[in-house]
ZAZATOR-235653 format. One line per field, with one value per residue (C-alpha): residue number from 1; residue in one letter; x negated, y negated, z negated. Coordinates in steps of 0.001 Angstrom, whole numbers, plus 500000, padded with zeros to 6 digits. Layout:
N
resi: [NUM, ...] $
resn: [a, ...] $
u: [X, ...] $
v: [Y, ...] $
w: [Z, ...] $
# end
This chain:
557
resi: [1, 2, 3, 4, 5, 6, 7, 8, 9, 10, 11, 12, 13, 14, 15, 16, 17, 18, 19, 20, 21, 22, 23, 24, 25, 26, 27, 28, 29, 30, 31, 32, 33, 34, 35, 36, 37, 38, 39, 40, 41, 42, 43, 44, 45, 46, 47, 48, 49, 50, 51, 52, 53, 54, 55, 56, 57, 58, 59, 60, 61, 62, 63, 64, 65, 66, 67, 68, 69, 70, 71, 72, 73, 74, 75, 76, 77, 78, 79, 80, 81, 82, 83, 84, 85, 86, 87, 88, 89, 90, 91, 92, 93, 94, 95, 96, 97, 98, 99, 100, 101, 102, 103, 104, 105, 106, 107, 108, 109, 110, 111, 112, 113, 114, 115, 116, 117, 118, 119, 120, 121, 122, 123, 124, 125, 126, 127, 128, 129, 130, 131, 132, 133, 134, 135, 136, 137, 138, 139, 140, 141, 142, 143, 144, 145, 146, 147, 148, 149, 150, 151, 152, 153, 154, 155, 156, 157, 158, 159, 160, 161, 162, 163, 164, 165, 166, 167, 168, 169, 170, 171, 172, 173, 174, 175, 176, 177, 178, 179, 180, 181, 182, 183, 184, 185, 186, 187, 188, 189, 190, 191, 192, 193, 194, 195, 196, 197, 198, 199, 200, 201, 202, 203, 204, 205, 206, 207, 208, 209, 210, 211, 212, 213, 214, 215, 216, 217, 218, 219, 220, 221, 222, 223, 224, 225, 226, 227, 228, 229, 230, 231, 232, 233, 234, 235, 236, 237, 238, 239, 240, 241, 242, 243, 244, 245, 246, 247, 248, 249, 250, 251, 252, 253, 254, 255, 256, 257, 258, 259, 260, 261, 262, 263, 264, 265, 266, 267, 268, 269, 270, 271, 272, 273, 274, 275, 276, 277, 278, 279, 280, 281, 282, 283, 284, 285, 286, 287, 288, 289, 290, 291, 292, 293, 294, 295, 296, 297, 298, 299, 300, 301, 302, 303, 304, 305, 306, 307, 308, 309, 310, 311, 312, 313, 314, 315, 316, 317, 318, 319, 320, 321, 322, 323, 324, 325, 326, 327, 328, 329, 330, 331, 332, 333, 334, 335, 336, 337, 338, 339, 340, 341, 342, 343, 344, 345, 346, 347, 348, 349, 350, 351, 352, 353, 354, 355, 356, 357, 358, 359, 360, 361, 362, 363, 364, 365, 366, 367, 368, 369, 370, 371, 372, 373, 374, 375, 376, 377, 378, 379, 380, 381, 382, 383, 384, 385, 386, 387, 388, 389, 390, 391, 392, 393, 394, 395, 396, 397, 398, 399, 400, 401, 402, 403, 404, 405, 406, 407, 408, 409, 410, 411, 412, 413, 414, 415, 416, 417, 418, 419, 420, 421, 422, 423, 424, 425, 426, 427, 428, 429, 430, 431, 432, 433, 434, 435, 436, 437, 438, 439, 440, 441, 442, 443, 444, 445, 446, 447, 448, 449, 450, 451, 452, 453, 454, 455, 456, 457, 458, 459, 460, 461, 462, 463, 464, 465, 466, 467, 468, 469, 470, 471, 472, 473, 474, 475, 476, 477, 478, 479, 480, 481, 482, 483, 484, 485, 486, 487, 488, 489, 490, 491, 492, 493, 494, 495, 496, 497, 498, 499, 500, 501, 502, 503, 504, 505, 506, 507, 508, 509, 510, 511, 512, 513, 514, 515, 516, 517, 518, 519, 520, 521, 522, 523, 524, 525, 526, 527, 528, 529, 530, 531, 532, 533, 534, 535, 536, 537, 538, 539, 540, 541, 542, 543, 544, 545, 546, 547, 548, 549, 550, 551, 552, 553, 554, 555, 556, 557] $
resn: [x, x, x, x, x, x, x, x, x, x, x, x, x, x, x, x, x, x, x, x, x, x, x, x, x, x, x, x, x, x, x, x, x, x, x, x, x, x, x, x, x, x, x, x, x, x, x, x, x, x, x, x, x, x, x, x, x, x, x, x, x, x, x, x, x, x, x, x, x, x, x, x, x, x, x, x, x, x, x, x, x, x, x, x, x, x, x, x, x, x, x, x, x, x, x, x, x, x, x, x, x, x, x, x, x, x, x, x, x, x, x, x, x, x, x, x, x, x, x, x, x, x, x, x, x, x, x, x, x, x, x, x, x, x, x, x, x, x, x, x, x, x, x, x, x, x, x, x, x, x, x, x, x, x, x, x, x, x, x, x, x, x, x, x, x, x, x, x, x, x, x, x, x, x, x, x, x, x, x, x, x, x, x, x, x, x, x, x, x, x, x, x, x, x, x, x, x, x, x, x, x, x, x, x, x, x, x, x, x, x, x, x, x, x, x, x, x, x, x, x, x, x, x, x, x, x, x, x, x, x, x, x, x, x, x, x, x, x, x, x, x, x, x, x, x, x, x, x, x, x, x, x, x, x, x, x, x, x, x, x, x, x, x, x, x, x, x, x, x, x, x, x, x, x, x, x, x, x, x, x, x, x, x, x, x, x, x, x, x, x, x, x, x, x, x, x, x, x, x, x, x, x, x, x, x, x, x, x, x, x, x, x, x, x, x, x, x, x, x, x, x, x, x, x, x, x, x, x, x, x, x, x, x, x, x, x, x, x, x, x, x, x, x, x, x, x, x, x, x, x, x, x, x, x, x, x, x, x, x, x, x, x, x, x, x, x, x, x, x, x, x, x, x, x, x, x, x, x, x, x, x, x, x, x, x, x, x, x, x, x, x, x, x, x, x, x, x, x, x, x, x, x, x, x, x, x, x, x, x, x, x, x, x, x, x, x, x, x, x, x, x, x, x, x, x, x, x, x, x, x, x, x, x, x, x, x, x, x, x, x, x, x, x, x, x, x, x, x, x, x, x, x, x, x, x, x, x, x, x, x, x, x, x, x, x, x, x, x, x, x, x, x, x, x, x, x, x, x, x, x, x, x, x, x, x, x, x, x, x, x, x, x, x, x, x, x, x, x, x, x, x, x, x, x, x, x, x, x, x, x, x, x, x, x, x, x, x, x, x, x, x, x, x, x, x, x, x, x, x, x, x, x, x, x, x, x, x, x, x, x, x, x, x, x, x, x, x, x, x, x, x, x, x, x, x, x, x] $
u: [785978, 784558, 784572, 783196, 783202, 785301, 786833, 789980, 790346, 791790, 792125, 793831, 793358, 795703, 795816, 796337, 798860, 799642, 803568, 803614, 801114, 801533, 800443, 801242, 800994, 797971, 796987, 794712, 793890, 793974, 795848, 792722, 793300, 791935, 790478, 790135, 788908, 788966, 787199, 787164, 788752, 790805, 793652, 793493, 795695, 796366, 797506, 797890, 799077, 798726, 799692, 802182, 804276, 805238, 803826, 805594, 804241, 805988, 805197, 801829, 800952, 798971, 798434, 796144, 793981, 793003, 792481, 789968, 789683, 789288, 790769, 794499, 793724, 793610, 796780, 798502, 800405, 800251, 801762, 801832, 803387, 802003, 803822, 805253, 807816, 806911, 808600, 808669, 809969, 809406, 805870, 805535, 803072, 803150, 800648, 799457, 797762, 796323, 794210, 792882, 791951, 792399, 795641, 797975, 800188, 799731, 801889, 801738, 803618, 804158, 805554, 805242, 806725, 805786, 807217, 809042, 809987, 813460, 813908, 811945, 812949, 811973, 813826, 813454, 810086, 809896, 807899, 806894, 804864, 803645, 802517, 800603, 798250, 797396, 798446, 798729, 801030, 800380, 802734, 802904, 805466, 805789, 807994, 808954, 809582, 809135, 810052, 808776, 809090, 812313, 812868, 815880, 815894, 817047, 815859, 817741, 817521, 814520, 813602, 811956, 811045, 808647, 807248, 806069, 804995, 802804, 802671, 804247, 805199, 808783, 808111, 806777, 809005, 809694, 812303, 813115, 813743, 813352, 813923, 813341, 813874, 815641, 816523, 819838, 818770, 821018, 820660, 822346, 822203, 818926, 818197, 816343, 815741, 813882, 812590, 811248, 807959, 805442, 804968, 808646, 808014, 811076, 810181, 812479, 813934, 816280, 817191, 817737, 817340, 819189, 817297, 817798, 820094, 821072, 824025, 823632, 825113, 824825, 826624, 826239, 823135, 822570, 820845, 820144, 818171, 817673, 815308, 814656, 812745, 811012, 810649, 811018, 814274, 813895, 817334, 817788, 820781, 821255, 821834, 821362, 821546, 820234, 820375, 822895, 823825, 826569, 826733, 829036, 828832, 830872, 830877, 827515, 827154, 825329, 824579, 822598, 822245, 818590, 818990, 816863, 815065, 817056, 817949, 821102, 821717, 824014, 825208, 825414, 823830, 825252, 822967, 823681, 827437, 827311, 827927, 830410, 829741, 832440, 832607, 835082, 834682, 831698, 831298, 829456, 828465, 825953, 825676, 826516, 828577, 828821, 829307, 828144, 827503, 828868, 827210, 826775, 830007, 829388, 832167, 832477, 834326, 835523, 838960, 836555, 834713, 837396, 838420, 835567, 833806, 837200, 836514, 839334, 841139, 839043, 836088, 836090, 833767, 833707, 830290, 828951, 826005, 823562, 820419, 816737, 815400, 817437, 820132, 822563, 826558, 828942, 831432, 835213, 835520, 833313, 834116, 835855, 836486, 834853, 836281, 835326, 832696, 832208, 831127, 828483, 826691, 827898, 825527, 824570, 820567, 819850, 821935, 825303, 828304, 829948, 833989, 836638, 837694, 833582, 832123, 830327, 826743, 823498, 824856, 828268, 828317, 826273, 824369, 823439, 819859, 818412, 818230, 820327, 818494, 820547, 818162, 814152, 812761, 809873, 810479, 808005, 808348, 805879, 802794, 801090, 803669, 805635, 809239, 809866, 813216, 815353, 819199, 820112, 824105, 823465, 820876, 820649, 817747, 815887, 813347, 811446, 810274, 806356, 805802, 802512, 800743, 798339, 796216, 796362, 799550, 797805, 796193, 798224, 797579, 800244, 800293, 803661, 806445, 809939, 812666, 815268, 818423, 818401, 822244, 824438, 826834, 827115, 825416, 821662, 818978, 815587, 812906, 809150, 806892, 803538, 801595, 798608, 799735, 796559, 795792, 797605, 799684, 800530, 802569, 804832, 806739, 808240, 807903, 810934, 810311, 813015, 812914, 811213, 808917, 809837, 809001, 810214, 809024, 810880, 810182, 807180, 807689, 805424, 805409, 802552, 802013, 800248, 801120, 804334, 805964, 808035, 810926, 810572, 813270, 813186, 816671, 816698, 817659, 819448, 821428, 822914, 825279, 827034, 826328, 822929, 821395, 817478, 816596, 812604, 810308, 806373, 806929, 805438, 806992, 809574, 813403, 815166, 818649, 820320, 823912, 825284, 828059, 829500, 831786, 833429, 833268, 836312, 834818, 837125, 834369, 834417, 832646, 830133, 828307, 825275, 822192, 819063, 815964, 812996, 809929, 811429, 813139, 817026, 819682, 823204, 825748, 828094, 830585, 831277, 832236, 834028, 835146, 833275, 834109, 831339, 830695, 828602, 829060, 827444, 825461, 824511, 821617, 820923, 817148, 816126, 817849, 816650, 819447, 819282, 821554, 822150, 823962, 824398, 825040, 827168, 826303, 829019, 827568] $
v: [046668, 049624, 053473, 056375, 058848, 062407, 061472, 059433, 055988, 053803, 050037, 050134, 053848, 053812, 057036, 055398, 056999, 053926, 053234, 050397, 049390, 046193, 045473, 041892, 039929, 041655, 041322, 043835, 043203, 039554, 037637, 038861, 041199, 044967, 043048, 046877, 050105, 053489, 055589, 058545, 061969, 062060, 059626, 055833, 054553, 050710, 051718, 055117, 055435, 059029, 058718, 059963, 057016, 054085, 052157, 048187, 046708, 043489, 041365, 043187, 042602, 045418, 044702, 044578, 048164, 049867, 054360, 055799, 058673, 062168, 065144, 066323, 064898, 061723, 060066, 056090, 055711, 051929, 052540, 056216, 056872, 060284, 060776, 059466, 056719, 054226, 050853, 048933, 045207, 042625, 044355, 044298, 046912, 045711, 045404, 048935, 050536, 053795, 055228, 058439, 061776, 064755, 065079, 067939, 066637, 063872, 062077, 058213, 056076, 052624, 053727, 057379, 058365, 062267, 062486, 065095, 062426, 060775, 056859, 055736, 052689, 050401, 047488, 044452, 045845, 045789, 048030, 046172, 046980, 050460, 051768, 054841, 054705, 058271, 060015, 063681, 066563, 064798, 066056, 062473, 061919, 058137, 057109, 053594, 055009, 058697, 060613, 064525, 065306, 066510, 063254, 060562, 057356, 054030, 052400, 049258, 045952, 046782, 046149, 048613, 047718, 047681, 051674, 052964, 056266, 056610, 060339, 063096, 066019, 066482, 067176, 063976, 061218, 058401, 057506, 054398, 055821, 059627, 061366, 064971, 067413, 067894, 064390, 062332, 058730, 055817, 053981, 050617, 047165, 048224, 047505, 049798, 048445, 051207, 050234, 052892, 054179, 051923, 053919, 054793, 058234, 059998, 061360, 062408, 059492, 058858, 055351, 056739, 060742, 061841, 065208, 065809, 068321, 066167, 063606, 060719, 057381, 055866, 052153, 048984, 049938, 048053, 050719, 050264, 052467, 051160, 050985, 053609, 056900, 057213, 061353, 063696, 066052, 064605, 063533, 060495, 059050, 056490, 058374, 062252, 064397, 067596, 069187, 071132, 068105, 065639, 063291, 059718, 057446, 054348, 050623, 051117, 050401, 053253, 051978, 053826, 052244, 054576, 055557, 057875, 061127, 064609, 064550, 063189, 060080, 060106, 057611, 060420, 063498, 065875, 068909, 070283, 070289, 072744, 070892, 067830, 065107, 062103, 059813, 056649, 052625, 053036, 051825, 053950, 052688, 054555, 053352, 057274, 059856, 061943, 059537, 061823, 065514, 067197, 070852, 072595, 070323, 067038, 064213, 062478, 059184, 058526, 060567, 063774, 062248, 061897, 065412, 067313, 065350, 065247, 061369, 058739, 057042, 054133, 054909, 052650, 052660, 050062, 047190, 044356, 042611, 043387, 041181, 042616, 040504, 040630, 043311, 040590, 040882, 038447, 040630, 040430, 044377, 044292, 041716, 042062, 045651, 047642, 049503, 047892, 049110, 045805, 048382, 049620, 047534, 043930, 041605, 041892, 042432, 038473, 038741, 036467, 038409, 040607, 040379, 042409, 043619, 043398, 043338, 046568, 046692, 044927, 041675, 040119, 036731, 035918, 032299, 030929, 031778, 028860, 031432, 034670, 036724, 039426, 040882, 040331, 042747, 043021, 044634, 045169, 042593, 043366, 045002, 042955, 040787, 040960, 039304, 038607, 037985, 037110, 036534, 034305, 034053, 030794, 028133, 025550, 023203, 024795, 022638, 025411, 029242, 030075, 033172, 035359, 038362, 040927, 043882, 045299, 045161, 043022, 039650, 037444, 034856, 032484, 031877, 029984, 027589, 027595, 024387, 025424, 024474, 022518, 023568, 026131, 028760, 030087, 033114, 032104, 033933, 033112, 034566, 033872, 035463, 036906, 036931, 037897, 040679, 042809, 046207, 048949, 048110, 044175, 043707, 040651, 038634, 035573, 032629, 030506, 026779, 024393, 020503, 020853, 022579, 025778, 029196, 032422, 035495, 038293, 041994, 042895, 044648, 047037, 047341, 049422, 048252, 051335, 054707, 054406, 056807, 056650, 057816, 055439, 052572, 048886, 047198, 043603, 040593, 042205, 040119, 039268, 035946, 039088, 038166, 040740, 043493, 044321, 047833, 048592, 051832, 051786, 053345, 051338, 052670, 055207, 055048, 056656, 056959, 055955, 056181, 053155, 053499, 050342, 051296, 049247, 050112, 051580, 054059, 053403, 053424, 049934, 051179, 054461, 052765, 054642, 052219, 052737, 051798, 050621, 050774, 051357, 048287, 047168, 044789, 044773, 041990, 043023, 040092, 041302, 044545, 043937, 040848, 041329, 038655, 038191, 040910, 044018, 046866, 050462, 050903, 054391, 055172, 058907, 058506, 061888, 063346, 061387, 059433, 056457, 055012, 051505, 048237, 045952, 042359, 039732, 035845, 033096, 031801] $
w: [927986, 930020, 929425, 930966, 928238, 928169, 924608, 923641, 924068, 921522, 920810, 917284, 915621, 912103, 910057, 906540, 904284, 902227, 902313, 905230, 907721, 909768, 913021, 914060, 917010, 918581, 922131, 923927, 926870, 928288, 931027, 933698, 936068, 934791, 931844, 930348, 932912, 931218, 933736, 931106, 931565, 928807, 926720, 926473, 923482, 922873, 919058, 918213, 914778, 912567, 909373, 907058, 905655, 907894, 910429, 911621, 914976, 915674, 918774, 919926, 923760, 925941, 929512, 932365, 931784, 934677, 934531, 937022, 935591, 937263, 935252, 934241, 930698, 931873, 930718, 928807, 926133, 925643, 921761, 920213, 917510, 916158, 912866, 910348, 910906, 913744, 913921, 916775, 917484, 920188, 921573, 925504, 927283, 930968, 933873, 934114, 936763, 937354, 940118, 938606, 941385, 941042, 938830, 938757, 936210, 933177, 931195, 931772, 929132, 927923, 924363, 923525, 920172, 919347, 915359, 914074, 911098, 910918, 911328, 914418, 915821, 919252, 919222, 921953, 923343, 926899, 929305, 932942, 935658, 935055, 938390, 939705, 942984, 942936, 946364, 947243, 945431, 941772, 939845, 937456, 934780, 934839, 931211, 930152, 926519, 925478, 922719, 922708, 918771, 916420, 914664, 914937, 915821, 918027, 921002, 920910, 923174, 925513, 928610, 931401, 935189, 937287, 936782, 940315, 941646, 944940, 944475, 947260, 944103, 944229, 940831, 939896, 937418, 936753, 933606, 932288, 928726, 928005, 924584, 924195, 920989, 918399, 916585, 917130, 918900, 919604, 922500, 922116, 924475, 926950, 930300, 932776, 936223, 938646, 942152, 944335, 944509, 945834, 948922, 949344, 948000, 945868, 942642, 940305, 938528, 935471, 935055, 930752, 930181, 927362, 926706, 922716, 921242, 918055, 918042, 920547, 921265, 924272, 924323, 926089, 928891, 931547, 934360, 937941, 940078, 943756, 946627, 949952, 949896, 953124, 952392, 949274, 948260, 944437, 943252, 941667, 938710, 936464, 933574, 932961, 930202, 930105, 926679, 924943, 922257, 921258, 923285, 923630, 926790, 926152, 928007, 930187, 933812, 935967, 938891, 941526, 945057, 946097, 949546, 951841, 951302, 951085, 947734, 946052, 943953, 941662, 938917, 936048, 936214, 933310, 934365, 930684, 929851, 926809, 923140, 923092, 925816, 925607, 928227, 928100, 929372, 931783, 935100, 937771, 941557, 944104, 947889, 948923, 948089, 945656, 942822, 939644, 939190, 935990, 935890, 939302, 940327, 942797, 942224, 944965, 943817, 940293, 939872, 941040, 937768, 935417, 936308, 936291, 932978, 931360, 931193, 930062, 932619, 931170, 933142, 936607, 939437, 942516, 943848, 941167, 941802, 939125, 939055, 939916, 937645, 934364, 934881, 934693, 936444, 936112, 937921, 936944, 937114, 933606, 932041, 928759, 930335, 927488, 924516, 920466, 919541, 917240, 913889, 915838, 918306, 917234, 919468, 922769, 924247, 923732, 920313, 921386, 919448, 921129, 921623, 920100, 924074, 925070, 928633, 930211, 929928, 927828, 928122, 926408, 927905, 931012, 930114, 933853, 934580, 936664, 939481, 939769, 942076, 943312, 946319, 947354, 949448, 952022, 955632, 958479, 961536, 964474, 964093, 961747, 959812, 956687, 956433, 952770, 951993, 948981, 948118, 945488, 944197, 942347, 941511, 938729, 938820, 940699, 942527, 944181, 944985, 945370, 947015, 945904, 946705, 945736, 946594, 943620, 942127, 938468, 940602, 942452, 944956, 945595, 949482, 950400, 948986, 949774, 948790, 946431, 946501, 943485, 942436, 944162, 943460, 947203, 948260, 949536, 951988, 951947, 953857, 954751, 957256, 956197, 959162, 957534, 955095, 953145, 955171, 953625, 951085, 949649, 946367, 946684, 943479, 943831, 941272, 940538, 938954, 937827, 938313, 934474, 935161, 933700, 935414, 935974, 938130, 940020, 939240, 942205, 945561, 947771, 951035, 953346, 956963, 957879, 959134, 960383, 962456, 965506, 963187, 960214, 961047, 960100, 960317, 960027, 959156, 955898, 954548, 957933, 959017, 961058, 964660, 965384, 963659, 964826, 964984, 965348, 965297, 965571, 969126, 971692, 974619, 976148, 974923, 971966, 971355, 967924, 966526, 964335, 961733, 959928, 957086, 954183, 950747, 950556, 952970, 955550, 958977, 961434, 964344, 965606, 968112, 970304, 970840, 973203, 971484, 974228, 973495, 969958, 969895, 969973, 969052, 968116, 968742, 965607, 966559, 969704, 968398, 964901, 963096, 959646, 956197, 953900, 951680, 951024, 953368, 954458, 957562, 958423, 961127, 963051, 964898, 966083, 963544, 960635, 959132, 956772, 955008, 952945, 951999, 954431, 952803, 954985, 954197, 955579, 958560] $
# end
């Protein structure tokens, strides 16, 4: 499909007013890359129901449209639910892209519910790959899920990732889940997973954005917000809430580990205090300090928290691993850690029954995944090569890892293969080199396949190999056996002179060491200077007064 026009855009257009209208198992848009273009200036809908009564979408697909628009009309709302009451279960909106010009500011989500009536619900839908190419001071709103009207309702078991901003506005966003108005919503058992922006830009993101003034619940979310903002003062958080409302927090894990830029990036941003806010079971992690903000108040580690939120003793912060891929932890500090909430949210995300003492988070028991993936990233080696690399924590089956790449973020090419380790429970690194990455920037994902046959795929990286400054630091290899850290800039000759801080994560500091880059390169013997175990640490850079800051993962050797 193909449109040029200046008018709305819409796949499925219901406005009946009979009591129930079902939309089953649809699929718009096929498995082809940019199968649908809307070049228009205005709104592309996949279904956009109107009505008065009730409309029930079960298991609908939308992917692979393409908006090249020009215009600040030009906006997605994969489902839209109008009015009335809009039911959602099991549809997925995913492979998104949007390269539309001259934008000032347009609203760009997967499922968009605008009703004023009572009784909306989303349940196990899942929002992926949702990205934004536009460049320049754009101020984009980027939303997994979005809710603008007075009604009530749930979101419940879904799924967002993958949603990626390119533009400079430090008023652009990007939210997993945001709900505005008046209505009371429940958020029970999702999982929000939010890279950075493809181009390492920092827009304002909310991993879920409570910003109703009704009576909320917020139980059992998974949330992670990670990856490096090369510029930007946009602060960052797992959770906010910013309206005056009623609001409980119980057994969810915040976890915030975005580095870079100026702003700050917090695990829970309560930017509104006023009404009731309850807070009691949940388990908070960023990679710097301060931890959370309540009000105009920064809390730098967790008894700042409890104090200044007037938080239970229950609530516990410290560093779990939480998958890329799934938003799954098998860490001891959550498990069975949580407070029964068995009358309310009985099951967990995948529906196993959740204990009488549950765990933190989406997910009750963790069922092995043939790969848990806890790391894959991309880093600039040389002038013209990509080092992909990956960190797995445990492998079942698993016969082998196919890496693939694409121009456009929607087609992939596969272009290497990689043994697994058939069965492990150690800590694994993997990494390729792609010495002949696309010009500009290349989208990586890797694909996982058992001995069976079976497949799965990792969330999808950027990386841009052009247009780097003399300033903009690659540290490498990361994870690290903890005998030499690489240091490189784009300069290509003359010295620089850099300061290197190791800490724990106790924040207790292992060295300050000063390096001379030449010809903006360097290397640091770690072993000679510290004995280091295997673990996650901090490393903290200063470059001509630019400092960056970021986990540092030690393998065994």
């Amino acid at each position: 499909l193909w449109n040029t026009g200046a008018s709305d855009f819409t796949c499925i257009f219901v406005i009946d007013n009979i009591s129930t209208t079902v939309c089953h198992s649809t699929s718009i848009g096929s498995s082809v890359t940019n199968n649908i273009s809307y070049a228009g200036s205005s709104a592309f809908y996949g279904i956009s129901y109107r009505g008065s009564s009730t409309l029930t979408a079960n298991s609908n697909l939308i992917q692979n449209v393409n908006l090249t628009g020009t215009g600040n009309s030009v906006r997605f709302n994969g489902i839209h639910g109008l009015s009335g009451i809009v039911n959602l279960t099991g549809d997925t909106i995913q492979n998104i892209t949007s390269a539309t010009t001259s934008v000032t500011a347009w609203h760009f989500s997967g499922i968009l519910l605008s009703s004023a009536t009572n009784g909306q619900s989303t349940t196990e839908c899942a929002v992926k790959n949702l990205i934004s190419t536009t460049t320049g001071a754009s101020a984009i709103r980027l939303y997994g899920i979005y809710g603008d009207g007075n009604g009530s309702g749930s979101i419940k078991k879904c799924h967002i990732s993958g949603l990626k901003i390119s533009s400079t506005s430090s008023t652009a966003q990007e939210k997993g889940i945001y709900i505005i108005g008046g209505g009371g919503w429940n958020f029970h058992n999702n999982v929000v997973l939010l890279d950075n922006a493809a181009d390492g830009h920092s827009p304002i993101i909310s991993g879920i954005d409570v910003g109703t003034t009704g009576t909320n619940q917020v139980y059992h979310n998974s949330v992670k917000v990670y990856g490096t903002a090369t510029s930007g003062s946009a602060s960052s958080a797992a959770l906010t809430v910013s309206a005056n409302s009623i609001t409980t927090v119980k057994n969810n894990i915040w976890q915030n580990l975005r580095t870079g830029g100026s702003g700050v990036h917090y695990a829970c941003n309560i930017s509104n205090v006023s009404g009731t806010k309850v807070f009691d079971y949940n388990y908070l992690e960023t990679s710097t300090s301060p931890l959370a903000r309540w009000s105009a108040t920064k809390c730098n580690d967790i008894s700042n928290w409890r104090t200044s939120s007037g938080a239970s003793a229950n609530e516990i912060s410290g560093t779990i691993t939480l998958t890329n891929m799934k938003g799954h932890s098998s860490s001891s500090a959550i498990q069975n850690a949580g407070t029964n909430l068995l009358g309310i949210v009985p099951d967990d995300k995948e529906g196993n029954a959740r204990d009488a003492t549950p765990w933190i988070g989406a997910w009750e028991v963790v069922s092995p995944l043939p790969v848990e993936l806890i790391e894959f990233s991309a880093v600039l080696k040389g002038d013209s090569c990509v080092n992909v690399l990956w960190v797995t924590a445990s492998e079942k089956n698993n016969m082998k890892f196919t890496i693939e790449k694409s121009k456009n973020f929607s087609s992939f090419t596969a272009f290497a293969e990689v043994p697994g380790a058939g069965n492990s429970t150690s800590i694994l690194a993997y990494n390729y080199i792609d010495k002949f990455p696309y010009e500009g920037t290349s989208y990586y994902r890797l694909k996982q396949t058992d001995f069976d046959g079976k497949e799965n795929y990792s969330d999808i990286i950027a990386i841009n190999n052009l247009h780097r400054s003399e300033n903009d630091l690659l540290i490498y290899p990361n994870p690290n056996v903890g005998e030499v850290i690489y240091f490189k800039t784009a300069a290509s000759s003359g010295t620089q002179m850099m300061n290197v801080m190791i800490y724990r994560v106790d924040g207790a500091c292992l060295i300050t060491k000063d390096l001379t880059l030449f010809a903006g390169e360097a290397e640091f013997k770690i072993g000679n200077y510290i004995q280091v175990i295997p673990g996650s640490y901090f490393i903290v850079t200063n470059l001509n007064g630019k400092s960056k800051s970021g986990k540092l993962i030690i393998l065994p050797p």
